[in-house]
SERO-4910 file (N, C-alpha, C, O; in steps of 0.05 Angstrom, whole numbers):
BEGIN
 pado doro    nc1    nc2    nc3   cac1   cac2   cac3    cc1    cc2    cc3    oc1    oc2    oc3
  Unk    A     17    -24      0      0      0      0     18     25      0     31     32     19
  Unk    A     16     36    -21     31     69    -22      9     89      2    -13     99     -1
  Unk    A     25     88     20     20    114     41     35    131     48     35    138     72
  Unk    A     50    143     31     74    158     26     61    190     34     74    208     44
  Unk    A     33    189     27     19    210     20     10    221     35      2    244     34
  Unk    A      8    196     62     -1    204     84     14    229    106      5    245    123
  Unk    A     39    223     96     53    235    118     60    268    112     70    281    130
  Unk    A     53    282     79     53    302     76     52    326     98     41    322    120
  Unk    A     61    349     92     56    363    122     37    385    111     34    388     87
  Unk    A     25    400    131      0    415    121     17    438    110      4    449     92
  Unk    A     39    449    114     53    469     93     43    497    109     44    502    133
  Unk    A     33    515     86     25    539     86      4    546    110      3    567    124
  Unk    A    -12    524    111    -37    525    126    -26    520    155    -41    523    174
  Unk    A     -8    515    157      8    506    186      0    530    213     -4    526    237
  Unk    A     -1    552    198      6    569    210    -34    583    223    -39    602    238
  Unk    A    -47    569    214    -81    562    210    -88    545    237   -112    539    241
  Unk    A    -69    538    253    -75    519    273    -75    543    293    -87    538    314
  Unk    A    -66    565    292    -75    583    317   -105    586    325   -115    590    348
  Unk    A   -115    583    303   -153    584    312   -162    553    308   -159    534    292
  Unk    A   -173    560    327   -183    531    337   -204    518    316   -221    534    308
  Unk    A   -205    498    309   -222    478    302   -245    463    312   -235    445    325
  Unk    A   -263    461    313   -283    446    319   -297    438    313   -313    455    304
  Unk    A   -304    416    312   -329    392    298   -338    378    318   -328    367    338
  Unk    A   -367    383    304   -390    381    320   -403    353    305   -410    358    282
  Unk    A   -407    333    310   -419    308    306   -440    291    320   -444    295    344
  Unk    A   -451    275    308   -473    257    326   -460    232    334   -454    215    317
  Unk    A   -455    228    354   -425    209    367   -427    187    351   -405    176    349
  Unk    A   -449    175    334   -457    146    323   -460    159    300   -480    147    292
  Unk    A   -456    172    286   -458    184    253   -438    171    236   -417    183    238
  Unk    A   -438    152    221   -408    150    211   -404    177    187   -381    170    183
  Unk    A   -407    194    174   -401    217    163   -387    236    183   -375    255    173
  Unk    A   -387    233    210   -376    254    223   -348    235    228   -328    249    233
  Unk    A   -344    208    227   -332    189    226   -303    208    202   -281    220    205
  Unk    A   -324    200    177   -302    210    158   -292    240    154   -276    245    136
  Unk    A   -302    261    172   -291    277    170   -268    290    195   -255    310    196
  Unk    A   -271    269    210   -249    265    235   -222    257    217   -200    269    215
  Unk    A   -230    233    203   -202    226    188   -184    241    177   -162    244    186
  Unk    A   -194    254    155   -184    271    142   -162    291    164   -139    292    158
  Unk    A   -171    304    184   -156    316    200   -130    294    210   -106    298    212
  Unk    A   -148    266    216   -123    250    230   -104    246    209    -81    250    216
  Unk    A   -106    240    188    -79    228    166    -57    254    162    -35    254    151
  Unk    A    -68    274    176    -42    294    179    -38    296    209    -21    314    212
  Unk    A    -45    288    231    -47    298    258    -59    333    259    -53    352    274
  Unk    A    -72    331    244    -78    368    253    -99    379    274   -122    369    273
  Unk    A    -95    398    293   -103    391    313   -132    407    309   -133    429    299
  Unk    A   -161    391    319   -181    391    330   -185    383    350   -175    366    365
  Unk    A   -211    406    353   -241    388    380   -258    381    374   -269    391    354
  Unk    A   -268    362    387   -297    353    375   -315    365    393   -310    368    417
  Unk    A   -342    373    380   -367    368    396   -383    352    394   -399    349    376
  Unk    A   -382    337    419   -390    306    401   -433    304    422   -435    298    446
  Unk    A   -450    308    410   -475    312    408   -483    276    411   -473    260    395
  Unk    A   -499    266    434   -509    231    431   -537    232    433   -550    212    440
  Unk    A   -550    261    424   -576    260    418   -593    287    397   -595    311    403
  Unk    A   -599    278    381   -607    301    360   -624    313    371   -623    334    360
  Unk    A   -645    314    391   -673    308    400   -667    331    428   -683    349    434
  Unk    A   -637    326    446   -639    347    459   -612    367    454   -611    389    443
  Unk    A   -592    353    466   -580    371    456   -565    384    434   -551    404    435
  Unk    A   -569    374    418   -570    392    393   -583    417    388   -576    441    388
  Unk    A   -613    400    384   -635    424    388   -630    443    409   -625    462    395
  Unk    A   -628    449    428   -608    458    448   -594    485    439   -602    508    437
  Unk    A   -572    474    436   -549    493    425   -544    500    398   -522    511    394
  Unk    A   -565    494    368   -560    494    342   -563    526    342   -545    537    330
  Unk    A   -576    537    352   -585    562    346   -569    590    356   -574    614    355
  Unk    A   -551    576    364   -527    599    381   -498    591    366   -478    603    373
  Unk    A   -497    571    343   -470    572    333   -468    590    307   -449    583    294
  Unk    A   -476    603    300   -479    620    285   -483    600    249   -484    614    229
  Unk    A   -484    580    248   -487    573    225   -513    577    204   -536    572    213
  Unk    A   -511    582    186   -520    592    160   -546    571    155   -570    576    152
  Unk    A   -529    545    156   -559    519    156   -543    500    180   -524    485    177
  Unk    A   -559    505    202   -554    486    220   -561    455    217   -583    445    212
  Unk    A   -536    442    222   -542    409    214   -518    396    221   -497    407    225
  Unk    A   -523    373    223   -491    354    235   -485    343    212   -502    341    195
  Unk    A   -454    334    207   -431    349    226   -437    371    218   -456    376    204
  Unk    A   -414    394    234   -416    414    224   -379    428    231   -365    419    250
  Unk    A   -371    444    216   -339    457    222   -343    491    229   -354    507    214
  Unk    A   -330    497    253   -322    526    259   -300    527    265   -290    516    284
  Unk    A   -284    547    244   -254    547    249   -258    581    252   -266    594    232
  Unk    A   -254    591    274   -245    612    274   -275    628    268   -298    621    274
  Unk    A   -270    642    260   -306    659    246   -317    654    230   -336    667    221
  Unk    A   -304    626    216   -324    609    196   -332    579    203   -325    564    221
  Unk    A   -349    576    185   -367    558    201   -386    548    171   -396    564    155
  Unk    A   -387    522    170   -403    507    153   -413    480    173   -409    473    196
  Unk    A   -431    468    141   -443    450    159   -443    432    126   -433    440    105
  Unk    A   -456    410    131   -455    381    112   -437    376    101   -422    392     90
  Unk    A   -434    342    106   -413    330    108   -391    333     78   -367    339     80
  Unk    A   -401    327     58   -389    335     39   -377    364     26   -359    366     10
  Unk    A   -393    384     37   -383    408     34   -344    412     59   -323    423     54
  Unk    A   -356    394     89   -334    400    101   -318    385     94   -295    395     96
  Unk    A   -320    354     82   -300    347     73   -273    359     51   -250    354     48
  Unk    A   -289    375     42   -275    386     11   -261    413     35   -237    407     34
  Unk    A   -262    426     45   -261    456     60   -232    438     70   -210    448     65
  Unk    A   -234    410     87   -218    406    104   -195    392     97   -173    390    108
  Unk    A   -204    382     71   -176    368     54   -159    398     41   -134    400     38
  Unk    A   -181    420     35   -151    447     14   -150    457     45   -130    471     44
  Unk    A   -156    459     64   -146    470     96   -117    446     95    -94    453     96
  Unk    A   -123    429     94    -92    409     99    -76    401     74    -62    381     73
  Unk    A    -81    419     55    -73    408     27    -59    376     21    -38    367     14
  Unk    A    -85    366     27    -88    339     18   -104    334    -10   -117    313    -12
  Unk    A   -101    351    -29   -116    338    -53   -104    325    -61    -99    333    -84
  Unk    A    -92    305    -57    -78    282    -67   -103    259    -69   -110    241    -84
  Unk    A   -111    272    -45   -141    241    -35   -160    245    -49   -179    231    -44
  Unk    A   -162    268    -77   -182    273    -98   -185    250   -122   -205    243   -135
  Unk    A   -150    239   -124   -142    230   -148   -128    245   -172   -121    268   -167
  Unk    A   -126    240   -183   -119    255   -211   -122    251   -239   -121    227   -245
  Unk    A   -126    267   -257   -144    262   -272   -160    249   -276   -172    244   -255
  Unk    A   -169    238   -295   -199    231   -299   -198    203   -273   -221    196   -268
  Unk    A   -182    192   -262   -180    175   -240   -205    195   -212   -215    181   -193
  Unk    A   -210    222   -214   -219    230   -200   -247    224   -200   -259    224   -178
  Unk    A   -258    219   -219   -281    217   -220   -297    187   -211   -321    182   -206
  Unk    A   -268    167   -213   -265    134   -199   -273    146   -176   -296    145   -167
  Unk    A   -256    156   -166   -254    162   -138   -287    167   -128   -300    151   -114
  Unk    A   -297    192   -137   -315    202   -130   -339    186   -131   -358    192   -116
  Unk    A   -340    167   -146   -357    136   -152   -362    130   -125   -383    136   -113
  Unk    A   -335    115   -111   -341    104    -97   -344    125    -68   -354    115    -47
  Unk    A   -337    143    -67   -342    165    -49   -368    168    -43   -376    174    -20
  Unk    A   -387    164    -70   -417    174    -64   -431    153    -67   -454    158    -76
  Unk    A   -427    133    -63   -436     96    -72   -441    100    -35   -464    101    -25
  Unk    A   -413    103    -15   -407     96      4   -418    113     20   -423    103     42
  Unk    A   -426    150     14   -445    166     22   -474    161     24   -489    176     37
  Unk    A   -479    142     11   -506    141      8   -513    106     33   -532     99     48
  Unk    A   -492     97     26   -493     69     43   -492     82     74   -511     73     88
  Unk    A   -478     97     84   -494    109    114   -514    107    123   -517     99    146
  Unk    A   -533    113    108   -569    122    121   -573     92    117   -584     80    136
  Unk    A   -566     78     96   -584     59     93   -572     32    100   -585     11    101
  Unk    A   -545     35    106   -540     12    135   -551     15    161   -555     -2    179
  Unk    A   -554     32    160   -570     41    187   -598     28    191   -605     12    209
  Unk    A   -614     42    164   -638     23    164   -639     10    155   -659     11    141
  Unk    A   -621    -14    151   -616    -40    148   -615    -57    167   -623    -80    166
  Unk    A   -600    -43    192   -592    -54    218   -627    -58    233   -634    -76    248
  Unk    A   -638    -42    226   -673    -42    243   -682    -74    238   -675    -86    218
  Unk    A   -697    -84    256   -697   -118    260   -722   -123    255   -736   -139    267
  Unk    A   -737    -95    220   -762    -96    228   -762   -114    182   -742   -121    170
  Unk    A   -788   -114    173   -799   -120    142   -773   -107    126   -756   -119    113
  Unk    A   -777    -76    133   -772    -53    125   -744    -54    114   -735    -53     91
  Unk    A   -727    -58    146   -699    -61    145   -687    -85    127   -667    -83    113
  Unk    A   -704   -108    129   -693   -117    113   -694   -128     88   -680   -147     79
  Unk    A   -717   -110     75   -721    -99     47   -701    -78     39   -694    -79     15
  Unk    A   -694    -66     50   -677    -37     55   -646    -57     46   -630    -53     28
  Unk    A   -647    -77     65   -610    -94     69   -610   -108     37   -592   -106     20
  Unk    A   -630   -121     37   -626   -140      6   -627   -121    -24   -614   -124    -45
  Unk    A   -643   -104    -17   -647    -84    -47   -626    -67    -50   -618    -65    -73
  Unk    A   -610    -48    -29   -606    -24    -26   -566    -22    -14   -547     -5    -16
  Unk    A   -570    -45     -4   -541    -45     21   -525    -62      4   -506    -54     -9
  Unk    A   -538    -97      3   -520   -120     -6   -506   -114    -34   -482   -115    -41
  Unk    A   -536   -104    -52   -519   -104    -84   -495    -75    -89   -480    -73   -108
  Unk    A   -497    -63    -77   -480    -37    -65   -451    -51    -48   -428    -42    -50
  Unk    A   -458    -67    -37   -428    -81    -18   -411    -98    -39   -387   -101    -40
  Unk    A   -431   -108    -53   -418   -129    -71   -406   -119    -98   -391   -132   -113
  Unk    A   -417    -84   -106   -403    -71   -119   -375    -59   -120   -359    -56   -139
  Unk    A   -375    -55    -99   -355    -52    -75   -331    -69    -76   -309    -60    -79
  Unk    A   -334    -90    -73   -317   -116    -63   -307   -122    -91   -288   -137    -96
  Unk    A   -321   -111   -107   -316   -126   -135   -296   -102   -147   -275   -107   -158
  Unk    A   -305    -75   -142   -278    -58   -151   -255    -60   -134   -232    -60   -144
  Unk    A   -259    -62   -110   -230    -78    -87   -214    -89   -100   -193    -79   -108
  Unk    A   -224   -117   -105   -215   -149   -113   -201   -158   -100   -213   -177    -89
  Unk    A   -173   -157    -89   -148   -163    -79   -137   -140    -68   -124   -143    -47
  Unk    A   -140   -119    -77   -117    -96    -76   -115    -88    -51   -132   -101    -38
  Unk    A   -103    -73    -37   -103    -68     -9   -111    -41     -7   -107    -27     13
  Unk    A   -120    -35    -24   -132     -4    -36   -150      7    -53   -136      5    -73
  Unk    A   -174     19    -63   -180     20    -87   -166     25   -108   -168     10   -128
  Unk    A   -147     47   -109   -132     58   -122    -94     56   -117    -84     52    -95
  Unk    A    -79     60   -141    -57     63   -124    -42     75   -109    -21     63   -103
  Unk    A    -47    100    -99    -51    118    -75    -76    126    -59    -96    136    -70
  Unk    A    -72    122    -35    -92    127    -12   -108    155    -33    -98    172    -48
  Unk    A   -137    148    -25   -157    166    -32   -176    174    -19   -178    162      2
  Unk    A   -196    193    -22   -222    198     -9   -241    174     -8   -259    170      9
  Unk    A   -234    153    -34   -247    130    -28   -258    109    -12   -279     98     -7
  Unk    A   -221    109      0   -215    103     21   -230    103     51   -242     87     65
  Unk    A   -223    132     50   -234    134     78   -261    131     73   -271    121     93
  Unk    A   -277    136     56   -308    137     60   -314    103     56   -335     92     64
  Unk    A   -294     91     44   -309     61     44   -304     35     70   -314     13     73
  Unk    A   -279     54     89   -262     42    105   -296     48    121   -310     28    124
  Unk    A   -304     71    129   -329     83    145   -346     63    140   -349     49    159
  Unk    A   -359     56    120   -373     52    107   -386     15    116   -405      5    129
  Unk    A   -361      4    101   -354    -18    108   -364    -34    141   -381    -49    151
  Unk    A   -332    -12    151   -335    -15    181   -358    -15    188   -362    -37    198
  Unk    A   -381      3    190   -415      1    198   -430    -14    187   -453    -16    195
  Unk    A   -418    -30    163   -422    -48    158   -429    -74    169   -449    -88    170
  Unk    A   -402    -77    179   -397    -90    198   -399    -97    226   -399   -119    237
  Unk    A   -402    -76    233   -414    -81    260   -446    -74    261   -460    -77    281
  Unk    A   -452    -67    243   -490    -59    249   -509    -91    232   -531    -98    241
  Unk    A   -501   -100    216   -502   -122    194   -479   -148    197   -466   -156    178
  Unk    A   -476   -160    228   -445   -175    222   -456   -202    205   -444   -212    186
  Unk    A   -483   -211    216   -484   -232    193   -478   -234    171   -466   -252    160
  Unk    A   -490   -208    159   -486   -210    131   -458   -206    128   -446   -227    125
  Unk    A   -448   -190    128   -414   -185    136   -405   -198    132   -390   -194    114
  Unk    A   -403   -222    142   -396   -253    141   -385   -274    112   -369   -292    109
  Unk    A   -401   -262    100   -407   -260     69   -374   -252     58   -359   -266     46
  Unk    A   -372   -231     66   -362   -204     45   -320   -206     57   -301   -198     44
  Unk    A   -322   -222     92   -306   -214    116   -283   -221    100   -269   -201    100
  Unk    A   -267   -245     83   -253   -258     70   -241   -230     53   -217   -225     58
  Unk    A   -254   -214     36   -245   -193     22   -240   -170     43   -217   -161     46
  Unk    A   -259   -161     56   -262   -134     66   -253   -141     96   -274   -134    108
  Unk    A   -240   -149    112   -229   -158    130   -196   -149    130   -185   -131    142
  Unk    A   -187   -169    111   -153   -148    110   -151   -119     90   -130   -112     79
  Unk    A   -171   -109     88   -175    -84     79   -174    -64    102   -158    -45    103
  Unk    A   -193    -68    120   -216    -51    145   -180    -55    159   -169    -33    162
  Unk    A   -164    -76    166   -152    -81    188   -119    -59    179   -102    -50    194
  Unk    A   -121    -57    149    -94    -42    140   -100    -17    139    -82     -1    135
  Unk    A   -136     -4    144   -137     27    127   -139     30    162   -132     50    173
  Unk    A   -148      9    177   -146     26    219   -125     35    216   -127     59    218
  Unk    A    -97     25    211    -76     36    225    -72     59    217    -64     76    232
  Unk    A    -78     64    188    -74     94    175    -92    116    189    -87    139    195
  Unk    A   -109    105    191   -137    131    194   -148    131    224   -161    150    234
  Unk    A   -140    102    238   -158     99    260   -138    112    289   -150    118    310
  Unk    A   -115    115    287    -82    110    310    -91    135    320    -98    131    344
  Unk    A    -95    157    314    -93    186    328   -124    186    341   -123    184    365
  Unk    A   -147    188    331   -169    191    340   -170    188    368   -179    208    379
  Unk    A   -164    172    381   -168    168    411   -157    189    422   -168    200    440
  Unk    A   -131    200    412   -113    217    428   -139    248    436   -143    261    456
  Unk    A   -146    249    420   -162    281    409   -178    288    439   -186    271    454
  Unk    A   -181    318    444   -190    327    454   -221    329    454   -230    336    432
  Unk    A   -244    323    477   -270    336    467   -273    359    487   -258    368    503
  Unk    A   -302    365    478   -316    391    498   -337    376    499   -342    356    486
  Unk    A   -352    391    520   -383    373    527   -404    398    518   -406    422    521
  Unk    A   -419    375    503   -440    393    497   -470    395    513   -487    412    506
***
């Protein structure tokens, strides 16, 4: 696995760590998942605000962060401030000049395939995981033929691509909740996507624990 890419240093933006960072997430969201990463594959320093209920405290405190469209995750660096997940993703990779994890040329648009294959598999592993008709109409139509798309652009490789990508991390997320919300099915898939999940932890998963929170 080329992770050469990983270790880039944030450069210019270095000097951007005087104002604080903060991301605000739903502690079980995996999208707030993937935008933690991105900060970890450089060590750059954040806080989280990490929210374990939409219902209070969120509702709560949405209305005092000054954001434009309040919604989880969400990023305030300093006097700016966005919110959805794919907008902060893109803000947080040219903040750490990591467009490497875009791809390059028309390879970018590979990339972005499985970026939004694996965006969309969030909500609906979720309600897949429900132990009800629904869920698991939701798992056979919507999740499985989506996993097995997946596994099939994989194949062997220890990577989608031959440098670490945005792919990556959103399918490492992806997967992973996969896996633990669906392990039966999982089971299926564990042979391919097993020494995948266990080589992209060490890259993306090692710093996370270290990180600072605030209570919300």
């Amino acid at each position: 696995m080329d992770t050469s890419n990983t270790n880039k240093q944030v450069g210019n933006n270095q000097s951007k760590e005087t104002t604080e960072l903060i991301i605000g997430y739903l502690e079980f969201a995996t999208r707030g998942q993937t935008v933690r990463y991105i900060l970890d594959l450089v060590d750059y320093p954040y806080t989280e605000a990490k929210y374990t209920s939409v219902s209070t405290e969120w509702e709560k405190n949405k209305s005092e962060l000054g954001l434009d469209f309040p919604n989880l995750p969400y990023v305030i660096h300093g006097d700016f401030s966005i919110s959805e997940s794919q907008n902060i993703v893109n803000y947080l990779i040219e903040l750490t000049n990591q467009q490497y994890l875009y791809g390059e040329g028309k390879e970018k648009y590979r990339v972005d395939n499985i970026r939004f294959v694996c965006d969309d598999l969030f909500s609906k592993i979720y309600q897949a995981s429900k132990q009800t008709e629904e869920g698991k109409n939701v798992l056979d139509s919507q999740v499985i033929p989506k996993i097995q798309q997946l596994q099939k652009a994989l194949g062997n490789k220890s990577q989608f691509f031959e440098k670490l990508s945005i792919a990556d991390i959103y399918a490492f997320t992806a997967l992973n909740s996969f896996k633990i919300k669906c392990p039966n099915t999982y089971l299926e898939f564990a042979s391919t996507f097993d020494p995948y999940l266990k080589r992209l932890e060490v890259i993306l998963s090692k710093k996370s624990s270290q990180k600072s929170q605030i209570k919300q």
